[in-house]
N, C-alpha and C positions, 0 to 999 in steps of 0.2 A: 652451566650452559656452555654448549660447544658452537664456536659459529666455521663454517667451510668459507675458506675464500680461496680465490683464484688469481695468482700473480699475473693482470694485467700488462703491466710495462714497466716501466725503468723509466724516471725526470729524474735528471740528475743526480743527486743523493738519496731517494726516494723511489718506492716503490709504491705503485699504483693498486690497490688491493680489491677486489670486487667480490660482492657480499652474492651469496644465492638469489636475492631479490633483486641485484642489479646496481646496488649503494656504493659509492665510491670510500675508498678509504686509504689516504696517504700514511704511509708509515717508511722509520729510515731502514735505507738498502741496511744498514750494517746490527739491526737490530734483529734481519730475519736468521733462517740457518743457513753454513756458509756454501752448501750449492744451489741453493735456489735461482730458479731462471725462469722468464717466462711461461705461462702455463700452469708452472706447480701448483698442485692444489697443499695450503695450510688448512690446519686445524687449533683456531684459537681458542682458549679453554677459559671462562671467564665466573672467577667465583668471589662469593664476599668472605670478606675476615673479620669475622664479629669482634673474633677477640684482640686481633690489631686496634680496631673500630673503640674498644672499650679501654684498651692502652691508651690511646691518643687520646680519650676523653678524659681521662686521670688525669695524664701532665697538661692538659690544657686546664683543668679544675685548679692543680696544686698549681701553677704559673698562674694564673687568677686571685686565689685565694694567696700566693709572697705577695702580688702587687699591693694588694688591699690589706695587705697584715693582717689577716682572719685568721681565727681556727675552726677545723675542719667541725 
């Protein structure tokens, strides 16, 4: 999924980010690219990672299974 937002304004450390439908969205100035200035249109790219998703579910299984002294 791609979402267009539009660099609203500048608070402070924070930029004010506005979604096509209107949604506000704070994110930090120092997180965006470094000419960004008012106006810019971004393009945030937003996908899952099943197999990060399936890593984390391992070490939280095996950290489960030390507490409780199981085997697998």
């Amino acid at each position: 999924m791609i979402i267009t937002l539009t660099i609203d304004r500048f608070e402070e450390e924070n930029a004010v980010l506005l979604t096509e439908n209107g949604e506000i969205i704070i994110w930090p100035k120092n997180k965006l690219p470094e000419a960004a200035a008012e106006g810019a249109i971004l393009k945030f790219s937003i996908l899952r990672s099943e197999e990060e998703e399936k890593e984390k579910r391992e070490l939280a299984k095996e950290i489960l299974n030390e507490i409780m002294d199981t085997k697998q």
